[in-house]
LONUZA-800514 format. One line per 4 residues: number of its first residue (from 1); for each residue x, y, z of N, C-alpha, C. Coordinates in steps of 0.05 Angstrom, whole numbers. Layout:
NUM) X Y Z X Y Z X Y Z | ... $
//
This chain:
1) 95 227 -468 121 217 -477 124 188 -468 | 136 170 -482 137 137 -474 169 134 -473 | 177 115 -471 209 112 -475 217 115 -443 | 240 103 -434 255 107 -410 260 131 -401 $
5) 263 156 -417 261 178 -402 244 198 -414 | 237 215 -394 219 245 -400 229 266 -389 | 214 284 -393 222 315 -385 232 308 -357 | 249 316 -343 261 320 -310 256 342 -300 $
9) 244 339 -273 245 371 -257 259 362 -232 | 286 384 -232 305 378 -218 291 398 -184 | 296 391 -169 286 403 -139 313 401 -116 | 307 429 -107 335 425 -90 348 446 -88 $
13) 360 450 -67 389 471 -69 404 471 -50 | 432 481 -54 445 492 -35 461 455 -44 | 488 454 -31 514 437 -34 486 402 -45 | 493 394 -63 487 366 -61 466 364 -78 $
17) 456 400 -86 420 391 -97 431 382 -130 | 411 374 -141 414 364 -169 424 334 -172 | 435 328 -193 449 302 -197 471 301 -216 | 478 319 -218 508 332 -233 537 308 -218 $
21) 561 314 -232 575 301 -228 587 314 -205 | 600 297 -182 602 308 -158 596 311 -133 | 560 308 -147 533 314 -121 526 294 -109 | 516 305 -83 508 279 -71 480 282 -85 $
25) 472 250 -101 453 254 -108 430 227 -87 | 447 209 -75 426 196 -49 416 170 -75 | 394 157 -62 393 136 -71 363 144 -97 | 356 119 -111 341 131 -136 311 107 -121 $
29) 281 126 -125 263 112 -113 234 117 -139 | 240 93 -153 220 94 -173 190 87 -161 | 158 113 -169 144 112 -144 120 113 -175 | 116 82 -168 88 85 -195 57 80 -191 $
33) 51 105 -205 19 109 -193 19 146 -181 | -4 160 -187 -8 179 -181 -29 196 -165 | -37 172 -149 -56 174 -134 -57 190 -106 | -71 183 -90 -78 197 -70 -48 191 -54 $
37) -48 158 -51 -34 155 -33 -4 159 -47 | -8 153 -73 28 163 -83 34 189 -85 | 16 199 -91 20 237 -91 42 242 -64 | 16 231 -48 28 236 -9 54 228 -6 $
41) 58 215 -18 85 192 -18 105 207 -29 | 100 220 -57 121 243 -69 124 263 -56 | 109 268 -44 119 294 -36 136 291 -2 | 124 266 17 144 259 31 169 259 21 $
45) 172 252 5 202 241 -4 209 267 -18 | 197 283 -30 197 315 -30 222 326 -16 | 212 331 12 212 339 38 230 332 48 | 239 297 50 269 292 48 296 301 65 $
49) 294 305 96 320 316 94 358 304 83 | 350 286 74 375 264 57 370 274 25 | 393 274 14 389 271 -14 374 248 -27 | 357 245 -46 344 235 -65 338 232 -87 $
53) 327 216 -103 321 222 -137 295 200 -143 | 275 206 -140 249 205 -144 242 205 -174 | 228 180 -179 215 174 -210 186 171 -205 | 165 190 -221 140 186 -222 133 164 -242 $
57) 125 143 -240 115 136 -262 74 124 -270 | 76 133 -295 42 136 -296 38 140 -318 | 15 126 -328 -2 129 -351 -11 151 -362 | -9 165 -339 -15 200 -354 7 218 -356 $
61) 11 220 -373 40 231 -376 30 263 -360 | 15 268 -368 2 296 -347 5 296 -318 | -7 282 -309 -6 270 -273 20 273 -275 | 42 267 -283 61 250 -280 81 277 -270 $
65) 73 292 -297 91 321 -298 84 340 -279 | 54 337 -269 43 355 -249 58 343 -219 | 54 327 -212 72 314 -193 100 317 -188 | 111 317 -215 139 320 -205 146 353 -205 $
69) 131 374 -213 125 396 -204 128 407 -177 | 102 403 -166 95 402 -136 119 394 -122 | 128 363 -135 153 358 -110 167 372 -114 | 181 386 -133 200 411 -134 190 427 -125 $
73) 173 436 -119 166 459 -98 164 450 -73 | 146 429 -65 157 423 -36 191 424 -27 | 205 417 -54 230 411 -37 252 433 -45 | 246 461 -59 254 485 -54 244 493 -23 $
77) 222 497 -19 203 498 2 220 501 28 | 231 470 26 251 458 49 272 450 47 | 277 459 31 306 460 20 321 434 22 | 310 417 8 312 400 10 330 384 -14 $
81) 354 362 -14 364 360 -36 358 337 -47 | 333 340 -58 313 320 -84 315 325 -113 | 308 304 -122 303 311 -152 279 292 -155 | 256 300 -180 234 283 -181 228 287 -214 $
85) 233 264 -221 226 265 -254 209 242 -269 | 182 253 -277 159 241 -287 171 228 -322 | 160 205 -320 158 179 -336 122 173 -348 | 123 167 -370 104 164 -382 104 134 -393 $
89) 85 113 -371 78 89 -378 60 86 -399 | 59 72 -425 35 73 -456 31 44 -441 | -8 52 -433 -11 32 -429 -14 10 -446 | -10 15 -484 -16 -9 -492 11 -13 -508 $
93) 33 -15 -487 61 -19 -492 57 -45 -463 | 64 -68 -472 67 -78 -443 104 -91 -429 | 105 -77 -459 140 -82 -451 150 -59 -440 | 144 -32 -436 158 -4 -425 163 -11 -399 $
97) 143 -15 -388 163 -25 -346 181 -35 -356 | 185 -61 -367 210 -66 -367 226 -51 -377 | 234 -34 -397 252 -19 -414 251 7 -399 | 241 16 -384 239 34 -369 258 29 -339 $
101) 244 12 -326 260 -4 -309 294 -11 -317 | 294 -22 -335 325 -27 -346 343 -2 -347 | 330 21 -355 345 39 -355 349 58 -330 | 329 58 -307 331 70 -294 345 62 -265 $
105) 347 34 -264 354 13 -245 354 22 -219 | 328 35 -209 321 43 -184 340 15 -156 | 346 35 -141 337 21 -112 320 10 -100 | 301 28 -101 269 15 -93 245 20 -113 $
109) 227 3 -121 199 9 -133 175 3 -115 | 165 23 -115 139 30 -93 115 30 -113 | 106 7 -112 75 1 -133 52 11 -117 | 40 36 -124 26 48 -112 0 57 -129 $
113) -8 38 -149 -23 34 -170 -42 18 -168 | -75 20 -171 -84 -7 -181 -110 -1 -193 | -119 -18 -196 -144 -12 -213 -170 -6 -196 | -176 -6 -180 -189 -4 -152 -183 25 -139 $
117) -201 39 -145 -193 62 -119 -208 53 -84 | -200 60 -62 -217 52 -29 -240 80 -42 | -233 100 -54 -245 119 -42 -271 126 -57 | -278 105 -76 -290 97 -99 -322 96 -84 $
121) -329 93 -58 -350 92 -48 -358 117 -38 | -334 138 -35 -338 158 -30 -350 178 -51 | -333 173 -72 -338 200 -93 -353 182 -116 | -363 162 -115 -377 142 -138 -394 127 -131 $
125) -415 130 -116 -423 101 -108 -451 84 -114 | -444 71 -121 -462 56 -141 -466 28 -131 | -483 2 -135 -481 -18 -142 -456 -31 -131 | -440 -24 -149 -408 -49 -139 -410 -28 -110 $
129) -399 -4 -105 -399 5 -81 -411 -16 -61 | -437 -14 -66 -459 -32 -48 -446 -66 -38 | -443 -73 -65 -425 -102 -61 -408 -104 -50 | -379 -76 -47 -361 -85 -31 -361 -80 -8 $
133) -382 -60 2 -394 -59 26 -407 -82 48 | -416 -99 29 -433 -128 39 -407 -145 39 | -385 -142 17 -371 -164 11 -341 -159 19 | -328 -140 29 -314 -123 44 -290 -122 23 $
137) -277 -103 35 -253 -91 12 -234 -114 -5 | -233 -133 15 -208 -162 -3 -236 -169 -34 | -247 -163 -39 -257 -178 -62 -250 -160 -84 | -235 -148 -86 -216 -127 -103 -199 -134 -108 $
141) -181 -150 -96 -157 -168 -97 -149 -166 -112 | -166 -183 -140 -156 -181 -167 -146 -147 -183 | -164 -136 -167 -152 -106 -180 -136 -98 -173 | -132 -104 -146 -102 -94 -126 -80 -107 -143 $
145) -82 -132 -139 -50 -150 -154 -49 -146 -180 | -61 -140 -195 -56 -137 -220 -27 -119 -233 | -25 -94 -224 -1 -83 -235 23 -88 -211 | 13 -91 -187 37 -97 -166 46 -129 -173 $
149) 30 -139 -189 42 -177 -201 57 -161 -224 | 39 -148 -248 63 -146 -272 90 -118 -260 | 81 -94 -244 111 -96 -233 135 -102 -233 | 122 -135 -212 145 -151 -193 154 -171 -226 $
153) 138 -176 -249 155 -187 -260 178 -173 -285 | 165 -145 -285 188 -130 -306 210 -126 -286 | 203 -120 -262 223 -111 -238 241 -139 -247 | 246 -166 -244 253 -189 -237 262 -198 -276 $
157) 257 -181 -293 269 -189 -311 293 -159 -317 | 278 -145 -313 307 -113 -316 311 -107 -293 | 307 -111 -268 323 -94 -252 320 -113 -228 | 337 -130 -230 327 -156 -207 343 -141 -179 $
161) 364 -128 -186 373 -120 -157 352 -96 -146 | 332 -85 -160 319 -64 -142 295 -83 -128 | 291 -68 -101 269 -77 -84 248 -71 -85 | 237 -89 -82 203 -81 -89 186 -81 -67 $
165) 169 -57 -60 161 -45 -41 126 -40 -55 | 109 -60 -45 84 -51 -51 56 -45 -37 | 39 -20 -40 25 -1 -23 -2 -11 -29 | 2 -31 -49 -38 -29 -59 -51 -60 -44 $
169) -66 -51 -27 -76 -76 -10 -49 -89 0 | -29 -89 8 -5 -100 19 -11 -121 35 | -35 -115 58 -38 -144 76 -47 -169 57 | -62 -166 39 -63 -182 21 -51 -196 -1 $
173) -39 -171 -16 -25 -176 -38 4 -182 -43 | 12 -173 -14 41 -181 -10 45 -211 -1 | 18 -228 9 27 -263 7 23 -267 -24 | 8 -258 -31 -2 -269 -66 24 -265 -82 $
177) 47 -245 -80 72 -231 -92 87 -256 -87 | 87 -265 -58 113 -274 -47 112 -300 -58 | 74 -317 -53 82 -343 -62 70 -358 -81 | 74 -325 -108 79 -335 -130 112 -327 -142 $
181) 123 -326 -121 150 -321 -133 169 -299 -137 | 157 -273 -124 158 -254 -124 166 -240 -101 | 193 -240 -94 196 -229 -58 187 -192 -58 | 180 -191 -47 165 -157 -36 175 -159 -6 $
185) 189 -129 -11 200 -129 28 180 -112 42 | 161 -106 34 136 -94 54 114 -80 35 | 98 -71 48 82 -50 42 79 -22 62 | 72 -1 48 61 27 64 30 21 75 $
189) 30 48 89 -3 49 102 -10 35 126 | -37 41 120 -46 9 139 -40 17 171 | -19 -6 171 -7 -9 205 2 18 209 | 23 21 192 28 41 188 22 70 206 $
193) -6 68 198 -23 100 196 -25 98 229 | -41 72 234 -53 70 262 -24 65 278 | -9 59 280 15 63 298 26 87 299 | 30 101 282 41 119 288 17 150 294 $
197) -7 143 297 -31 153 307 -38 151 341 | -28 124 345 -32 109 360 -6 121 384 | 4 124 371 39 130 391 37 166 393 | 27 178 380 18 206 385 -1 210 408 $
201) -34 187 410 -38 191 428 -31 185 456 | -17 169 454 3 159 477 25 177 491 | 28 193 478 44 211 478 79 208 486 | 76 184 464 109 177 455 124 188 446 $
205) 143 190 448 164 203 426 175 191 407 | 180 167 399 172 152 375 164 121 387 | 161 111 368 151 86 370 164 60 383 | 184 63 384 202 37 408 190 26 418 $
209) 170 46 442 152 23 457 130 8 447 | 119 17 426 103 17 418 95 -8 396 | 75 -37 404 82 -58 379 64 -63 381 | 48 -60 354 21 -68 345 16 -86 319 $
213) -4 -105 325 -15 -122 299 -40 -108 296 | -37 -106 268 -68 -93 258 -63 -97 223 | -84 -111 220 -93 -113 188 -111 -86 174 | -105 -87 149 -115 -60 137 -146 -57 145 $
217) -164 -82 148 -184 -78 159 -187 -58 187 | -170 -52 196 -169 -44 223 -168 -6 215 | -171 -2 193 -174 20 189 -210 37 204 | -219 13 194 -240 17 213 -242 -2 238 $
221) -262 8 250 -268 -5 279 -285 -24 271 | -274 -56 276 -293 -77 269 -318 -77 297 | -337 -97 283 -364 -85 300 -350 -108 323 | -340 -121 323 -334 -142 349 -309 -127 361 $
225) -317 -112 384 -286 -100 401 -267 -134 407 | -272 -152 408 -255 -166 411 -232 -181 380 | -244 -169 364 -230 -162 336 -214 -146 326 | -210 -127 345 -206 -98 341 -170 -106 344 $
229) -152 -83 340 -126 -87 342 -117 -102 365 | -92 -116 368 -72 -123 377 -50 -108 383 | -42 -91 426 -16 -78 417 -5 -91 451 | 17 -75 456 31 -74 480 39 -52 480 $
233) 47 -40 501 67 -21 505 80 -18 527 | 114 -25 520 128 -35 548 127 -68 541 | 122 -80 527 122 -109 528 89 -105 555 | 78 -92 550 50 -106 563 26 -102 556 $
237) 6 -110 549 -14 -110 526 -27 -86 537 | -35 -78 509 -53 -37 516 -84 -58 520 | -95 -40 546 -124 -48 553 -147 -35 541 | -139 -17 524 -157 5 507 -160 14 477 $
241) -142 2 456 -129 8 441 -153 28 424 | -172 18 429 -204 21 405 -213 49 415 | -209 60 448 -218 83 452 -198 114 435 | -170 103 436 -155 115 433 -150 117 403 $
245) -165 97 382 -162 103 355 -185 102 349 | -203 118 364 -240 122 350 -230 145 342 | -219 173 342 -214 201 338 -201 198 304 | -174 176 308 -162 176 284 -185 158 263 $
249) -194 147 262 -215 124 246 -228 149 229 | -244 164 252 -256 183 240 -252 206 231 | -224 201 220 -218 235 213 -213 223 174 | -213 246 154 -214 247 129 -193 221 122 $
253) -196 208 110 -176 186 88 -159 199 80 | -161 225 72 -139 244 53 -122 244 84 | -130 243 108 -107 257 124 -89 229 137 | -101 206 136 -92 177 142 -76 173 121 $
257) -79 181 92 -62 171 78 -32 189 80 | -37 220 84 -9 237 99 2 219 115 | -5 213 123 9 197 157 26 177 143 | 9 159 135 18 127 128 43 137 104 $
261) 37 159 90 55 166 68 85 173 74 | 77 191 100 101 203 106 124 185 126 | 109 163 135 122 150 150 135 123 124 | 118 121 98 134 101 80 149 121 76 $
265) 158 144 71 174 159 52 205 148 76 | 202 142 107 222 147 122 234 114 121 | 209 94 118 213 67 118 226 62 89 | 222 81 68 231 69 45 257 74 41 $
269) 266 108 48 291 108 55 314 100 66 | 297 89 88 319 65 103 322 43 86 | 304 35 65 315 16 62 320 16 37 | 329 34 26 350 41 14 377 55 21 $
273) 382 47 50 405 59 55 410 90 59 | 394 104 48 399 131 48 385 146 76 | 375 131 91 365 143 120 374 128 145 | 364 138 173 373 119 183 342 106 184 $
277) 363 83 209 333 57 215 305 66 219 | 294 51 203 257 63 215 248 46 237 | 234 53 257 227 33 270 198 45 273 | 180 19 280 157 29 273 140 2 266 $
281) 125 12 234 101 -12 238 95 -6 206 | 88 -36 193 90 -39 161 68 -55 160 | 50 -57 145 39 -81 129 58 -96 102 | 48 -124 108 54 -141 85 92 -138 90 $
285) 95 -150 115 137 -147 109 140 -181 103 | 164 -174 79 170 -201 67 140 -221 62 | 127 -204 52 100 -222 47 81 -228 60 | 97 -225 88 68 -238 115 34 -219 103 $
289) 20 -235 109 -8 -227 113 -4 -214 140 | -20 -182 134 -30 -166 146 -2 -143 159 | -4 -123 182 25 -112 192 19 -107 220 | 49 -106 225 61 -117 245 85 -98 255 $
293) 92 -100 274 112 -73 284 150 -92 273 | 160 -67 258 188 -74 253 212 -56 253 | 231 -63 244 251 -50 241 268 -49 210 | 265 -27 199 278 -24 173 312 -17 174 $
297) 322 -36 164 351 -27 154 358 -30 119 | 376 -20 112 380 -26 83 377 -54 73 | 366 -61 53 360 -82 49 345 -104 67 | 339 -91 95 330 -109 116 305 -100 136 $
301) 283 -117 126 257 -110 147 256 -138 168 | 258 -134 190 252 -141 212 224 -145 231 | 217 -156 235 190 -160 259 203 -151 288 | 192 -135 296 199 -136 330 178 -142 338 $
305) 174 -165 348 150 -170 366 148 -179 391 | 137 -171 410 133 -169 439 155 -197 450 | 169 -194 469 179 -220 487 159 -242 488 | 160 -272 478 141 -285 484 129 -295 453 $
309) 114 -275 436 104 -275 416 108 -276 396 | 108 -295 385 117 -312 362 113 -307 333 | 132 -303 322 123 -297 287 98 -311 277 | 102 -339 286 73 -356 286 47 -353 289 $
313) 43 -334 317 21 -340 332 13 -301 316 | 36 -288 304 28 -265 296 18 -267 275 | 28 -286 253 21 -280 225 -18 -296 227 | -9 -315 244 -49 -334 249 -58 -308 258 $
317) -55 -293 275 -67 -276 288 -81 -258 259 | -58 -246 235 -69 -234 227 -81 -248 204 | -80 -271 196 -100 -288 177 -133 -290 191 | -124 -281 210 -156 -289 229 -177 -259 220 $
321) -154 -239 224 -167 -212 218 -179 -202 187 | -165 -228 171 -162 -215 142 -196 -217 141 | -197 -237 152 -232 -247 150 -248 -220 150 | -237 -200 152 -262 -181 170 -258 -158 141 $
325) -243 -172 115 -245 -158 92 -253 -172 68 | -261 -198 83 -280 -221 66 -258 -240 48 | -227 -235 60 -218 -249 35 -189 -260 45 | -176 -275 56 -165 -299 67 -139 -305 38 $
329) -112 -301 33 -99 -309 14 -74 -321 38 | -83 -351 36 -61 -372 41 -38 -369 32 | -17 -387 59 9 -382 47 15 -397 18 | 2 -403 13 8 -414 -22 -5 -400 -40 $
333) -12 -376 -41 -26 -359 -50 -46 -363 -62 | -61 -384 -46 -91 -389 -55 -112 -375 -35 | -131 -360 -61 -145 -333 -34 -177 -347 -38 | -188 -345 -10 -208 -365 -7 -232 -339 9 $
337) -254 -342 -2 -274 -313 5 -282 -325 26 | -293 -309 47 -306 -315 69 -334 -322 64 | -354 -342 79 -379 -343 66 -398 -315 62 | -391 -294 79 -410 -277 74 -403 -259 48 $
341) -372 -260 53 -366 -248 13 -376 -262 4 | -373 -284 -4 -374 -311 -31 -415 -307 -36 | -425 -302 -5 -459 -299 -10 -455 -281 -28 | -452 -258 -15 -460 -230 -38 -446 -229 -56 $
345) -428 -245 -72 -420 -233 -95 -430 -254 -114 | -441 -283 -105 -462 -296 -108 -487 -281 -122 | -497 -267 -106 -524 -251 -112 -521 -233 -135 | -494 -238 -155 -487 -220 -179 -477 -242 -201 $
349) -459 -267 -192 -451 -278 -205 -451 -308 -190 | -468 -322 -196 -481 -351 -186 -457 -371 -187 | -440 -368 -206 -419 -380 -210 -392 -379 -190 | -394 -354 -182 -366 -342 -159 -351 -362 -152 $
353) -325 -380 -155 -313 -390 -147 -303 -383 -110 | -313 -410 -86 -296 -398 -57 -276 -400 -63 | -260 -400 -82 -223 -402 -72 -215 -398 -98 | -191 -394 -104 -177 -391 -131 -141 -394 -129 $
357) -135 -411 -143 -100 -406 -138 -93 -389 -153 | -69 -379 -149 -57 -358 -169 -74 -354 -204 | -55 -378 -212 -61 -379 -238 -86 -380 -248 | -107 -368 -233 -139 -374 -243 -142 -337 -232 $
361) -127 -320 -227 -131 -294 -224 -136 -278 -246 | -133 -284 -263 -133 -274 -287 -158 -274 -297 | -170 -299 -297 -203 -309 -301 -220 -288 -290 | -219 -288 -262 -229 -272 -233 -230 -254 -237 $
365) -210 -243 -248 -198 -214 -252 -226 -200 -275 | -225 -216 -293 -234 -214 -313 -267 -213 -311 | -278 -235 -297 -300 -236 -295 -320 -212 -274 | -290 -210 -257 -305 -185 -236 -296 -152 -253 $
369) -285 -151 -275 -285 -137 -280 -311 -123 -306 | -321 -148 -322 -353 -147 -324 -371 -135 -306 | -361 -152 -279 -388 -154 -265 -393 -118 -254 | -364 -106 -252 -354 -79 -240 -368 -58 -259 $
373) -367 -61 -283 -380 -41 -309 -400 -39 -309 | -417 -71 -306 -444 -72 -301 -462 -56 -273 | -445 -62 -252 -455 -54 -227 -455 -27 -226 | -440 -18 -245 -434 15 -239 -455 29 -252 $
377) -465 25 -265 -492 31 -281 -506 37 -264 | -517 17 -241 -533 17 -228 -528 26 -206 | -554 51 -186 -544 66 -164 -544 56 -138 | -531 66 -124 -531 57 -97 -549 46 -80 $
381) -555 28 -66 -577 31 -44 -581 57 -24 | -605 62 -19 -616 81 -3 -595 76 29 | -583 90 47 -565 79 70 -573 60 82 | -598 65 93 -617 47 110 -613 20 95 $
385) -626 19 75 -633 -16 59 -603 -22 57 | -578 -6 44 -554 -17 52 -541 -26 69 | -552 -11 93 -547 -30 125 -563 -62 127 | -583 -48 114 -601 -85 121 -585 -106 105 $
389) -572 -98 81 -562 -124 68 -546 -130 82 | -523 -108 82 -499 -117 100 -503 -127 128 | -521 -117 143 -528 -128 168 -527 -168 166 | -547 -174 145 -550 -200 128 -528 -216 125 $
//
């Protein structure tokens, strides 16, 4: 089904459930994309103890309806007073976000879409696998920003008062949003996952004490321990951070993205007003490259960072780390490859531009998406010989 609305599956019970006249029906959180990490994301917001009203939106009108299913059962489950109703994006409509958007005039949109799956090396791996292995996850970029750019511009022509909240590559894609004109008040994941991983093993009771810099690269353990996260706790720097997140690194992706999901479902609520304050830890707030420990209020994300430590010396801090995903996007949203990306994607396309401003993404976009069709044809390296390149 296409058009601004589709079938609804109402979820909920007991005083407030539904969206009838009367009810508390809580704030409206349009969540597009049906992936791993948005699934996780629906069904947080599922779960809900605040009233809510949840929009799937997605290209598959199937996904879309199965999703908002499940969240009705999660949130019978827990009795929870949600509602979640699937939307059918035609992808060769490129005007429906907007007319969809217009009519639905969400609070928040959570772009949790892109053309790039991470997990693409897992269950596919081929050739490009191999490349983004040598050439590290930012050389995707173009596939990350692509629907979180068109998004932020149907968002900004129909629904300029809703906030835009985006999950796909965020340490990256949220400078590219901001300075092309596009304010984004954070992203999910990421910091996210590892803070609040991080504060379990600590054995916190929430996160207050707890303030960490870490770029999405930091999902893994970079091979330089002196690369590795940035935290304090108590205002005094943790002497271990890397022993204490070898356990979480290595546990399933499916269970890092639970984490990071459930903790956007509490950050997104706050800031829409309908929860209280999150405090805690975001990638990509108000655009900064990489995440950083904050404070969510309605309409308002905050940095709390250590006594002493400077929004300055945090956001260099995490431009320094982006390096360690081969791909560097300046505050003017010009994204510049590191030499060892720019080598290997070289060794496919001789031409590879080091840097690109905005308005040449489209090109990039384009050309790596040839190069992506082609590579996939062709199979993986054997592990071994794939360590030697990347070693290289």
């Amino acid at each position: 089904m296409t058009g601004p609305s589709a079938t609804g599956t109402g979820a909920g019970t007991g005083p407030g459930a539904g969206s009838g006249p009367g009810t508390e029906t809580g704030p409206s959180i349009a969540v597009a994309g049906t992936g791993a990490f948005a699934a996780a994301l629906v069904r947080a917001l599922a779960r809900y103890p605040r009233p809510v009203r949840t929009h799937v939106l997605s290209a598959s009108a199937e996904r879309a309806a199965h999703l908002a299913e499940l969240a009705a059962d999660h949130a019978f489950l827990t009795g929870a007073r949600t509602t979640c109703t699937p939307h059918h994006i035609d992808p060769d409509d490129p005007e429906q976000p907007r007319r969809l958007l217009a009519a639905l005039r969400p609070d928040i949109l959570v772009v949790a879409t892109s053309e790039q799956s991470p997990a693409e090396a897992r269950t596919a791996p081929s050739a490009w696998t191999d490349l983004l292995r040598r050439a590290g996850f930012g050389l995707t970029l173009p596939f990350q920003a692509a629907a979180a750019m068109a998004f932020a511009d149907a968002r900004a022509d129909a629904a300029p008062d809703t906030v835009l909240v985006n999950a796909c590559f965020p340490d990256a894609v949220n400078p590219l949003l901001s300075a092309t004109g596009s304010p984004v008040a954070c992203g999910l994941g990421n910091v996210a996952t590892l803070g609040t991983a991080l504060s379990v093993r600590l054995g916190l009771s929430d996160q207050r004490r707890l303030r960490l810099l870490a770029h999405h690269a930091h999902l893994h353990a970079p091979a330089d321990e002196d690369h590795d996260v940035l935290g304090w706790l108590d205002g005094a720097p943790l002497t271990d951070p890397r022993s204490a997140l070898a356990a979480v690194r290595a546990r399933p992706r499916g269970h890092l993205n639970e984490i990071g999901a459930v903790a956007g479902a509490a950050a997104v609520m706050a800031l829409a007003g309908g929860g209280p304050a999150y405090i805690g830890h975001l990638p990509g707030p108000n655009g900064l490259p990489g995440g950083y420990p904050v404070t969510v209020h309605h309409h308002d994300v905050r940095l709390r960072l250590p006594p002493g430590f400077t929004q300055e010396e945090a956001v260099a801090w995490n431009l320094r780390r982006a390096e360690l995903d081969g791909t560097v996007v300046g505050p003017d949203g010009v994204t510049h490859l590191t030499p060892t990306a720019l080598t290997a994607l070289r060794d496919h396309w001789p031409g590879a531009p080091a840097r690109y401003p905005p308005d040449e993404l489209p090109h990039v976009r384009d050309r790596m998406t040839r190069l992506r069709a082609r590579l996939r044809l062709l199979p993986a390296l054997p592990p071994s010989e794939s360590a030697d390149r990347h070693d290289h």
